[in-house]
The first five atom37 places (N, CA, C, CB, O) and aatype in JSON, in Angstrom:
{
  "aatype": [20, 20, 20, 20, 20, 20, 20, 20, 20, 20, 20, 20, 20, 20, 20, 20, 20, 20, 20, 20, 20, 20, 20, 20, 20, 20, 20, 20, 20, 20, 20, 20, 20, 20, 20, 20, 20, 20, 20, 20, 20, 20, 20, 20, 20, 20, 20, 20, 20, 20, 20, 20, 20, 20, 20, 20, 20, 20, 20, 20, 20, 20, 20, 20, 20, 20, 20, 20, 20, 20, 20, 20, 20, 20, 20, 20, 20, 20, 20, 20, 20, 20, 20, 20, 20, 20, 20, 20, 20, 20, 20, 20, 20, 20, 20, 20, 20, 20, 20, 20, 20, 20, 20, 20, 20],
  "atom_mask": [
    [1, 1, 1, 1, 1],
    [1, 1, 1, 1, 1],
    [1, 1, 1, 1, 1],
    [1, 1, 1, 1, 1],
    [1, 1, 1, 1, 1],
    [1, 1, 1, 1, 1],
    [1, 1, 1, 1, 1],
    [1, 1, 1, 1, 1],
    [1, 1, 1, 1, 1],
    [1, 1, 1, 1, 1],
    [1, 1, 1, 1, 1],
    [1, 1, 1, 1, 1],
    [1, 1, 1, 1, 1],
    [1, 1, 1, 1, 1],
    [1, 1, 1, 1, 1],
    [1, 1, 1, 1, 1],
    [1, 1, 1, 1, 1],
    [1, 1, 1, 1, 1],
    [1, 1, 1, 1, 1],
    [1, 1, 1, 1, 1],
    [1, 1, 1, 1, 1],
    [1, 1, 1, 1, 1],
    [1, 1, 1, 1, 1],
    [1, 1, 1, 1, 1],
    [1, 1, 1, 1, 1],
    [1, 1, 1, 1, 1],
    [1, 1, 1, 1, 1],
    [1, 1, 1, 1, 1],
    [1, 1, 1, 1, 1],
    [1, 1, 1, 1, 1],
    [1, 1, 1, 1, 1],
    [1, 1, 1, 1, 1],
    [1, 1, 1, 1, 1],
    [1, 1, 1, 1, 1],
    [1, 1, 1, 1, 1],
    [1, 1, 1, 1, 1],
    [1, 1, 1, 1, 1],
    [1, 1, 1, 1, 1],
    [1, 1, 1, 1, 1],
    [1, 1, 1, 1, 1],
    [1, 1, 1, 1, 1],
    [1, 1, 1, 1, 1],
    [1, 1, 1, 1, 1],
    [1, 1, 1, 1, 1],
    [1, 1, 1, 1, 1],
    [1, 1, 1, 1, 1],
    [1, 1, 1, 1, 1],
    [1, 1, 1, 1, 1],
    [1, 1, 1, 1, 1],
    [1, 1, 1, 1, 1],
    [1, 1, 1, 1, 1],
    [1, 1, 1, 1, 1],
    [1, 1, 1, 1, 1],
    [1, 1, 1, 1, 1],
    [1, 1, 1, 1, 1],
    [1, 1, 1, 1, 1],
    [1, 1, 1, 1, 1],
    [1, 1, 1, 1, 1],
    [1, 1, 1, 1, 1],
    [1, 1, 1, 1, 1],
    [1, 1, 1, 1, 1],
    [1, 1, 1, 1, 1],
    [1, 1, 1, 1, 1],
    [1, 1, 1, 1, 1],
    [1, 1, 1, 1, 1],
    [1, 1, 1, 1, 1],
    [1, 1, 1, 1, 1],
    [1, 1, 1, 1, 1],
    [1, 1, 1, 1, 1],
    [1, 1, 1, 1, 1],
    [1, 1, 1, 1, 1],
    [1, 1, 1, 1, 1],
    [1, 1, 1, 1, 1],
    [1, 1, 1, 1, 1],
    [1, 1, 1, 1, 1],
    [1, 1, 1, 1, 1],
    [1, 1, 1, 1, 1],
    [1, 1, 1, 1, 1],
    [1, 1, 1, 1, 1],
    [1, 1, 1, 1, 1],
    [1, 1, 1, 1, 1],
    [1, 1, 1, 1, 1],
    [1, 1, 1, 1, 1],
    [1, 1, 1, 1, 1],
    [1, 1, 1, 1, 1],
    [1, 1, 1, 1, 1],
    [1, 1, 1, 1, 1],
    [1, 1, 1, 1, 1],
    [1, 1, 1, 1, 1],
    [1, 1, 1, 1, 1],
    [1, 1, 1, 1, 1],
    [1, 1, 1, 1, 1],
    [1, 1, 1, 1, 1],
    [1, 1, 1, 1, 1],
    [1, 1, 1, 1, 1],
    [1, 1, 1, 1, 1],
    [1, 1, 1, 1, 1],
    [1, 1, 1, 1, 1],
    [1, 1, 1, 1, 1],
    [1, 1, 1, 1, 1],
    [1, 1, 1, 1, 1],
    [1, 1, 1, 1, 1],
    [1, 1, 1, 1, 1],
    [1, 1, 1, 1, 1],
    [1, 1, 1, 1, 1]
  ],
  "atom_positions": [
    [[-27.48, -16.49, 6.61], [-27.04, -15.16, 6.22], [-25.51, -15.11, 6.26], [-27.66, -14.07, 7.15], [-24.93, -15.5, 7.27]],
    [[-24.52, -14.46, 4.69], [-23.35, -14.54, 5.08], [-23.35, -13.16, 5.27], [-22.36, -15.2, 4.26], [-24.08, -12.4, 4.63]],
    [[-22.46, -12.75, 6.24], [-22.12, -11.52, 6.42], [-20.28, -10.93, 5.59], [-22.26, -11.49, 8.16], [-19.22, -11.56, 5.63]],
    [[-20.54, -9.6, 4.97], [-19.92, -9.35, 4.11], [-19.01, -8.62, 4.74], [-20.52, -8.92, 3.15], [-19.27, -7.68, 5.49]],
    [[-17.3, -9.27, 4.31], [-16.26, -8.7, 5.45], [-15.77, -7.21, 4.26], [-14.56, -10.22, 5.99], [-15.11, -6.32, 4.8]],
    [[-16.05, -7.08, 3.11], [-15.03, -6.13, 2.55], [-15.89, -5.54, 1.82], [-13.78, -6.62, 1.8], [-16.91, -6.08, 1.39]],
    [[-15.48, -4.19, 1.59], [-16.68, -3.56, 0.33], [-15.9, -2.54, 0.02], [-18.42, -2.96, 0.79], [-15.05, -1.96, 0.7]],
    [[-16.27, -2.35, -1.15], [-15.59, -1.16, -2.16], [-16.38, -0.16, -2.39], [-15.21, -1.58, -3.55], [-17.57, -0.1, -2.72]],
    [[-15.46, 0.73, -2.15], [-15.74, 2.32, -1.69], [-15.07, 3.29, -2.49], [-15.26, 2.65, -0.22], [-14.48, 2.56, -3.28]],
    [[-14.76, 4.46, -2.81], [-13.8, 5.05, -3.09], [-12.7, 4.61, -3.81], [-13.52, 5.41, -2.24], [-11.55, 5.03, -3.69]],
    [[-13.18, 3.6, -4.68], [-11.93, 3.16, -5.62], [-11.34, 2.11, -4.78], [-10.75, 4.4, -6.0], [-10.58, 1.46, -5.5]],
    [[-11.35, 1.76, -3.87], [-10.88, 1.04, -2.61], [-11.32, -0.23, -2.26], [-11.15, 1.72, -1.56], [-12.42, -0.52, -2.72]],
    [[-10.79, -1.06, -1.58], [-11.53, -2.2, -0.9], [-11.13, -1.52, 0.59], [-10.89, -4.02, -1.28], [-10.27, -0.66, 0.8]],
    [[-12.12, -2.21, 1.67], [-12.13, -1.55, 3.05], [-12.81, -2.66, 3.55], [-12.87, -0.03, 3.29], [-13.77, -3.24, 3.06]],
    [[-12.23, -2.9, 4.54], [-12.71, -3.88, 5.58], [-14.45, -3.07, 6.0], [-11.3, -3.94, 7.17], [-14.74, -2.02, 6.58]],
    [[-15.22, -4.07, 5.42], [-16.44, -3.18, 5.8], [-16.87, -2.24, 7.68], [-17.65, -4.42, 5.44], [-16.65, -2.42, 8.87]],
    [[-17.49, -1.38, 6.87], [-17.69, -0.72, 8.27], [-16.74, -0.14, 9.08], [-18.15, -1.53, 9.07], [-16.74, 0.22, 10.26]],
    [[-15.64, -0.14, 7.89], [-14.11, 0.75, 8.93], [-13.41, 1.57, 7.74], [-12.5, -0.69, 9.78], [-13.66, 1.49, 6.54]],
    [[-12.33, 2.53, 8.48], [-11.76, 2.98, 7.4], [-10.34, 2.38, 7.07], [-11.74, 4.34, 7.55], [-9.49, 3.0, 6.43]],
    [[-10.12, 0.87, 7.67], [-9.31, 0.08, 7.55], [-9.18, -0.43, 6.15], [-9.52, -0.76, 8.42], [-10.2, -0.96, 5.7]],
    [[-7.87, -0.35, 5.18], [-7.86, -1.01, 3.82], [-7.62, -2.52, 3.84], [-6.78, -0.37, 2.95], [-6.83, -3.13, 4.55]],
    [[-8.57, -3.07, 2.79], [-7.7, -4.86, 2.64], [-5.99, -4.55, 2.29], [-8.51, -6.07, 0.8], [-5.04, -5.25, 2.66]],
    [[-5.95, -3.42, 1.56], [-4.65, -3.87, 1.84], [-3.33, -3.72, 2.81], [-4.33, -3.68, 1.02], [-2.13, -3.88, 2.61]],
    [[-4.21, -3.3, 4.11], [-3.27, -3.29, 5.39], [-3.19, -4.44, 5.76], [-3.64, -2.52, 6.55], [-2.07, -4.86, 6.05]],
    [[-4.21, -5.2, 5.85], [-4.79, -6.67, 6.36], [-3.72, -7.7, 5.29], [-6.92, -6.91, 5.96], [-2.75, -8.28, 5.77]],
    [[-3.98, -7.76, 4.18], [-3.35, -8.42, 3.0], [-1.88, -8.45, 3.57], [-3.54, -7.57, 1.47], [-1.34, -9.41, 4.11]],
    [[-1.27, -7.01, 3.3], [0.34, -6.61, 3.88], [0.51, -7.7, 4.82], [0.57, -4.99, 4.76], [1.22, -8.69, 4.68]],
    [[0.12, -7.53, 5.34], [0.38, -7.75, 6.87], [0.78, -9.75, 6.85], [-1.47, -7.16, 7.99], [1.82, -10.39, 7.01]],
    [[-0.75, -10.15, 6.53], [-0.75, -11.4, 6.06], [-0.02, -12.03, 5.29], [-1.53, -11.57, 5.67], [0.34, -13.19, 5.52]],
    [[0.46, -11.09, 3.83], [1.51, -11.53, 3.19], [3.09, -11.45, 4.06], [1.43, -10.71, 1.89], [3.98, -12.29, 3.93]],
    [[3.15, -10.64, 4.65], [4.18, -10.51, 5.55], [4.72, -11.99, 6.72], [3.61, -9.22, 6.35], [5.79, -12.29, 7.24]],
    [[3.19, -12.66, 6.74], [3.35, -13.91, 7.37], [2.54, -13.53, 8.76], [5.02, -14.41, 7.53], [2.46, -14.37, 9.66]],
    [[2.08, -12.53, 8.86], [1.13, -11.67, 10.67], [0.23, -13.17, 10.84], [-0.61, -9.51, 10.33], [0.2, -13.92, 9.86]],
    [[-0.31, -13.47, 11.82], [-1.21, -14.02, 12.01], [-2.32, -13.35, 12.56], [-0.88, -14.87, 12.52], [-2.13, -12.39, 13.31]],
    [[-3.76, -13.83, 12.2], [-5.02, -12.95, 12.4], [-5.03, -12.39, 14.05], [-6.52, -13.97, 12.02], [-5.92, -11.69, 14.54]],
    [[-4.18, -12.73, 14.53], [-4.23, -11.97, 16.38], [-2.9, -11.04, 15.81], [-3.72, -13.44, 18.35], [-3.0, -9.81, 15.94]],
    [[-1.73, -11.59, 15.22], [-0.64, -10.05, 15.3], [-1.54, -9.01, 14.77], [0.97, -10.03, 14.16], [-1.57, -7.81, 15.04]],
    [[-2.25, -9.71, 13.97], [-2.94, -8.19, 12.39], [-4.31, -7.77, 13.53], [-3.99, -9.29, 9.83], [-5.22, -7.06, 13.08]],
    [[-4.35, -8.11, 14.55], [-5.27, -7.18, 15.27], [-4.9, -6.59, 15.98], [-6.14, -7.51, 15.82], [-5.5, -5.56, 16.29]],
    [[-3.62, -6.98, 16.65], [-2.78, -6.18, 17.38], [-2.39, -4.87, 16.71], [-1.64, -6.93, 17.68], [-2.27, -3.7, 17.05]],
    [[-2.25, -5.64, 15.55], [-1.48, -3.91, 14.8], [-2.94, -3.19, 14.2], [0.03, -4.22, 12.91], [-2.79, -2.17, 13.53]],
    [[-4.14, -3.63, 14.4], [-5.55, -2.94, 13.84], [-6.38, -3.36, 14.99], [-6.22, -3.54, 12.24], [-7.27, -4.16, 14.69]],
    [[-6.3, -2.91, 16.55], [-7.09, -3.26, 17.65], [-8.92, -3.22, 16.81], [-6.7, -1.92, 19.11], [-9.76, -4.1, 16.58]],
    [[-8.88, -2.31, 16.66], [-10.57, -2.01, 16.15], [-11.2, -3.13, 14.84], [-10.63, -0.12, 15.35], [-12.2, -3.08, 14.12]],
    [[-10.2, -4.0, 14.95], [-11.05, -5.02, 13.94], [-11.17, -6.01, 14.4], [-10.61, -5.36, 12.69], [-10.19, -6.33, 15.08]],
    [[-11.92, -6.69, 14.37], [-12.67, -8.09, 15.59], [-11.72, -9.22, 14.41], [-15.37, -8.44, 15.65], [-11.16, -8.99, 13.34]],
    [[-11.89, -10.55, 15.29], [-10.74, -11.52, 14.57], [-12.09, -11.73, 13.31], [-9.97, -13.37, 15.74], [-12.13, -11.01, 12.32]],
    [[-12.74, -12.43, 13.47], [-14.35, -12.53, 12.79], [-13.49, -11.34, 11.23], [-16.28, -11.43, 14.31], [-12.73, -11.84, 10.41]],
    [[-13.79, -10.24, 11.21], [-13.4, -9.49, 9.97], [-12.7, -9.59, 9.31], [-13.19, -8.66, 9.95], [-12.81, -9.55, 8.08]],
    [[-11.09, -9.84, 10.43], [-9.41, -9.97, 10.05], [-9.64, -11.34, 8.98], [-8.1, -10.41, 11.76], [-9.29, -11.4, 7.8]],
    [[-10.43, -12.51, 9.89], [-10.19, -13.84, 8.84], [-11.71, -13.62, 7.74], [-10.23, -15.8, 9.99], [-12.07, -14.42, 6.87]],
    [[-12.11, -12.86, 7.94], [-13.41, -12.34, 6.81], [-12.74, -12.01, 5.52], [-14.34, -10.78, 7.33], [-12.97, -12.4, 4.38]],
    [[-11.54, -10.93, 6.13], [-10.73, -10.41, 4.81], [-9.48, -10.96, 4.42], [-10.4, -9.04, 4.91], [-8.69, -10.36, 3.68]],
    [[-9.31, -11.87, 4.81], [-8.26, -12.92, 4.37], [-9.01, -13.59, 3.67], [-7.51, -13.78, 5.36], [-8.55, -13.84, 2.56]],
    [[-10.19, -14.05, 3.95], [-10.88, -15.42, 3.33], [-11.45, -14.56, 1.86], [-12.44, -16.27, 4.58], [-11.74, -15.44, 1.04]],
    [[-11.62, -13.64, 1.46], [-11.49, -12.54, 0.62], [-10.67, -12.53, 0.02], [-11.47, -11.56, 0.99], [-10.7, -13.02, -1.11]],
    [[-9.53, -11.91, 0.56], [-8.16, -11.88, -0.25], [-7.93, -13.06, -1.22], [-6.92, -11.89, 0.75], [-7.87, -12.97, -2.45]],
    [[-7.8, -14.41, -0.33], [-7.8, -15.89, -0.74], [-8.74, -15.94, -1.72], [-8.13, -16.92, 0.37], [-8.24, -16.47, -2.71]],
    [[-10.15, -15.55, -1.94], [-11.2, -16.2, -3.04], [-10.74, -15.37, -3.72], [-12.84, -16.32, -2.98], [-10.98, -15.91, -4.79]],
    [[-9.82, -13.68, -4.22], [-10.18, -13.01, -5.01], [-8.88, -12.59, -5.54], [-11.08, -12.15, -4.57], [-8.67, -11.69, -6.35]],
    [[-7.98, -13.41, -4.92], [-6.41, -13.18, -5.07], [-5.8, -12.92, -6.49], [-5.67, -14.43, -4.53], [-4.58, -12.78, -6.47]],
    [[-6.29, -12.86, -7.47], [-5.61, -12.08, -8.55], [-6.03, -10.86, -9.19], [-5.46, -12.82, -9.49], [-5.43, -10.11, -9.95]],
    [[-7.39, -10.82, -8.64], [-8.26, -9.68, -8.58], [-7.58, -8.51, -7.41], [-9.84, -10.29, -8.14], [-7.59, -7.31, -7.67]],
    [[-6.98, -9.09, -6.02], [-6.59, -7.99, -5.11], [-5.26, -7.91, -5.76], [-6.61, -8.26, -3.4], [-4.78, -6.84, -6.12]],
    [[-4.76, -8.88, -5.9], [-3.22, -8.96, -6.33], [-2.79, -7.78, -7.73], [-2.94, -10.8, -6.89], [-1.81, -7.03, -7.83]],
    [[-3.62, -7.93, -8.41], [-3.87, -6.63, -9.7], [-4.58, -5.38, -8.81], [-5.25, -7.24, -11.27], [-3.81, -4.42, -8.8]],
    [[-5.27, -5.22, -8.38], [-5.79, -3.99, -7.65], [-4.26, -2.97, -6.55], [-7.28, -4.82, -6.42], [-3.96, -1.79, -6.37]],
    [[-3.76, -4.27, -6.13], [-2.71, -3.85, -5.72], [-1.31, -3.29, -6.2], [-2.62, -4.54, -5.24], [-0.58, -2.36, -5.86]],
    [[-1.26, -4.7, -7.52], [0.24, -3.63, -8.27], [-0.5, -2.74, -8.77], [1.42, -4.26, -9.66], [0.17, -1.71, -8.74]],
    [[-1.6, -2.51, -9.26], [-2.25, -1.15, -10.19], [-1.69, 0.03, -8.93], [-4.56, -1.2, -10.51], [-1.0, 0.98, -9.31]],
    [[-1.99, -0.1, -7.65], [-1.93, 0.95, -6.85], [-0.76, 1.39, -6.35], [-2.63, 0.77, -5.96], [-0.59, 2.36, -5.61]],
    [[0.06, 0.65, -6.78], [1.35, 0.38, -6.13], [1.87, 1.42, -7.31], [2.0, -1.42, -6.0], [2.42, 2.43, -6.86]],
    [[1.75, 1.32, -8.82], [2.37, 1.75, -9.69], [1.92, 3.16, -9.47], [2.19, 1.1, -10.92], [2.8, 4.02, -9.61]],
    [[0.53, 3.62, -9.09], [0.09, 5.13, -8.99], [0.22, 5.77, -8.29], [-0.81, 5.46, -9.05], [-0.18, 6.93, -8.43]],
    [[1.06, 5.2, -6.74], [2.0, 5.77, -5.7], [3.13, 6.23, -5.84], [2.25, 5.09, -4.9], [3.62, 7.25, -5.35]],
    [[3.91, 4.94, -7.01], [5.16, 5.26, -7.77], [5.37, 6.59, -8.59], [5.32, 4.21, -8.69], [6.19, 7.49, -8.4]],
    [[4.18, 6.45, -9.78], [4.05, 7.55, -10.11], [3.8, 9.15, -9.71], [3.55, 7.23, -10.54], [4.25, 10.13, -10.3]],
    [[2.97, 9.1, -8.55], [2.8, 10.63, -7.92], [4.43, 11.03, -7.21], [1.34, 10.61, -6.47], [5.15, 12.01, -7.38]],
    [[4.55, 10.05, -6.53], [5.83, 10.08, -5.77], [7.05, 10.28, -6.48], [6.0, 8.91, -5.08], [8.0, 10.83, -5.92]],
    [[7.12, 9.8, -7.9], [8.5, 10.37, -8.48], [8.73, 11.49, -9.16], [9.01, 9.61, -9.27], [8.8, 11.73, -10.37]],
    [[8.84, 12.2, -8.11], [8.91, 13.66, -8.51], [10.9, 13.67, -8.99], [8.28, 14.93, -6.78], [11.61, 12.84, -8.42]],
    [[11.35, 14.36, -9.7], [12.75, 14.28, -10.38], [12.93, 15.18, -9.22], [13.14, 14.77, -12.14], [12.19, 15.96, -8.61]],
    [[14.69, 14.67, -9.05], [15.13, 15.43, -7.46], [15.43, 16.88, -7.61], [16.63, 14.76, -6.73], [15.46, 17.62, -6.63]],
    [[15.68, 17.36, -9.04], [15.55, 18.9, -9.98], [14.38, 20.07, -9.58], [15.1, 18.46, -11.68], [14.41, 21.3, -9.72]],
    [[13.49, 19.3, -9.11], [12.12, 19.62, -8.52], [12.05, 19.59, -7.26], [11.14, 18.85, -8.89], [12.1, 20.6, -6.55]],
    [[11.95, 18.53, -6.9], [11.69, 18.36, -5.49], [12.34, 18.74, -4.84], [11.56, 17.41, -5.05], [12.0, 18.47, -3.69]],
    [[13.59, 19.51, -4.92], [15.12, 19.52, -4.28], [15.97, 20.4, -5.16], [15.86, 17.94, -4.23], [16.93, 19.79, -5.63]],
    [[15.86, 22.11, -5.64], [16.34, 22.53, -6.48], [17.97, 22.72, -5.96], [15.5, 23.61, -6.89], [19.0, 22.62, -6.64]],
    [[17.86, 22.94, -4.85], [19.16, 23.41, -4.09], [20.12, 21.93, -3.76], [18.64, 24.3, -2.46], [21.34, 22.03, -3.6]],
    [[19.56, 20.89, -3.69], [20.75, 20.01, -3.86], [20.81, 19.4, -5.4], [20.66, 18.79, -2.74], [21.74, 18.69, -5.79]],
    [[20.07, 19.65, -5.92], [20.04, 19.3, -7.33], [21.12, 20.32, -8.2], [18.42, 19.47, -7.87], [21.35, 20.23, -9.4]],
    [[21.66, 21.22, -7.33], [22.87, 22.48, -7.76], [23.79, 21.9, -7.45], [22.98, 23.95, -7.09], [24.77, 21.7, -8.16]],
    [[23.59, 21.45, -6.1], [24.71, 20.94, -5.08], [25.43, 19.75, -5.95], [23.99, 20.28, -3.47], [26.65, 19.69, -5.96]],
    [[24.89, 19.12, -6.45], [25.18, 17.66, -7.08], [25.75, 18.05, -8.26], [23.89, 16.63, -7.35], [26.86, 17.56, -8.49]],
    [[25.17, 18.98, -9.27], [25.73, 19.37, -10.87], [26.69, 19.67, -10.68], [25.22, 20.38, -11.76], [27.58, 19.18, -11.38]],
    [[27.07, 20.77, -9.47], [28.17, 21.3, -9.17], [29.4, 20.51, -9.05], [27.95, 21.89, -8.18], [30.45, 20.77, -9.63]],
    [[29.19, 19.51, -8.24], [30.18, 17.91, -7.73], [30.56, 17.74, -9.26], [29.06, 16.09, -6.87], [31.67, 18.01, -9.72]],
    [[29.69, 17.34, -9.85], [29.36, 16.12, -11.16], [30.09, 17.04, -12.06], [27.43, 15.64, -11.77], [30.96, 16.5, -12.74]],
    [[29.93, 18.37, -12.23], [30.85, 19.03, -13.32], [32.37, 19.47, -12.62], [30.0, 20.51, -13.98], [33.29, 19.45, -13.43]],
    [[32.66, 19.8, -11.49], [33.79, 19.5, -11.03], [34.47, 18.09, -11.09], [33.69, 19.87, -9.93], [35.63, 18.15, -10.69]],
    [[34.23, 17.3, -11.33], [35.05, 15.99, -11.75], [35.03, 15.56, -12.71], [34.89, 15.02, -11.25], [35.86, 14.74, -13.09]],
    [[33.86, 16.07, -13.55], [34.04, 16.68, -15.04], [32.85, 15.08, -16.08], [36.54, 16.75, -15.57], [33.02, 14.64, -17.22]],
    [[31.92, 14.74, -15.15], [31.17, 14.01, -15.17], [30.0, 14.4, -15.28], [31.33, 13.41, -14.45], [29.44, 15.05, -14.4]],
    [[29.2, 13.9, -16.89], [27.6, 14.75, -17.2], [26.58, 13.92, -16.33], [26.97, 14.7, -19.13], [26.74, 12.92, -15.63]],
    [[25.49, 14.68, -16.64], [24.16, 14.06, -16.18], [23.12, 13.26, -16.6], [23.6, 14.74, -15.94], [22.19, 13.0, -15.84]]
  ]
}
């Protein structure tokens, strides 16, 4: 019987049976962690899972590797809010500078 370290959920991969993402585990690993730092920094995942979802990552690596820039770009996107918006009052603050030195936008 192999037992299955990752499963997809919610659009997601997840270290099965937790609400831990592969790609905390991945991070981490790509970062250079070894499977005891990456439990240190995720106590609640047994080493057994940590090298479950590495050995994962490894068989499926252009598959996570695309799952990842895909997610990466749709963080980018929610997150770039124009600073006009997000920030009306220094977004004055700044035109104000920028047309006092007589410099457009």
């Amino acid at each position: 019987m192999t037992p299955e370290y990752i499963e997809q959920r919610t659009g997601g991969y997840y270290v099965a049976g937790t609400r831990i993402s592969l790609d905390s585990v991945v991070y981490s690993f790509q970062r250079g962690s070894s499977p005891e730092t990456i439990q240190a920094e995720y106590p609640l995942l047994k080493l057994a899972q940590i090298y479950g979802a590495i050995a994962y990552y490894l068989d499926h690596q252009s598959t996570v590797d695309g799952y990842l820039e895909q997610k990466g770009r749709e963080f980018d996107d929610r997150t770039s809010v124009p600073l006009h918006e997000a920030n009306p009052q220094l977004w004055a603050k700044l035109e104000g500078v920028r047309q006092a030195h007589g410099k457009k936008t």
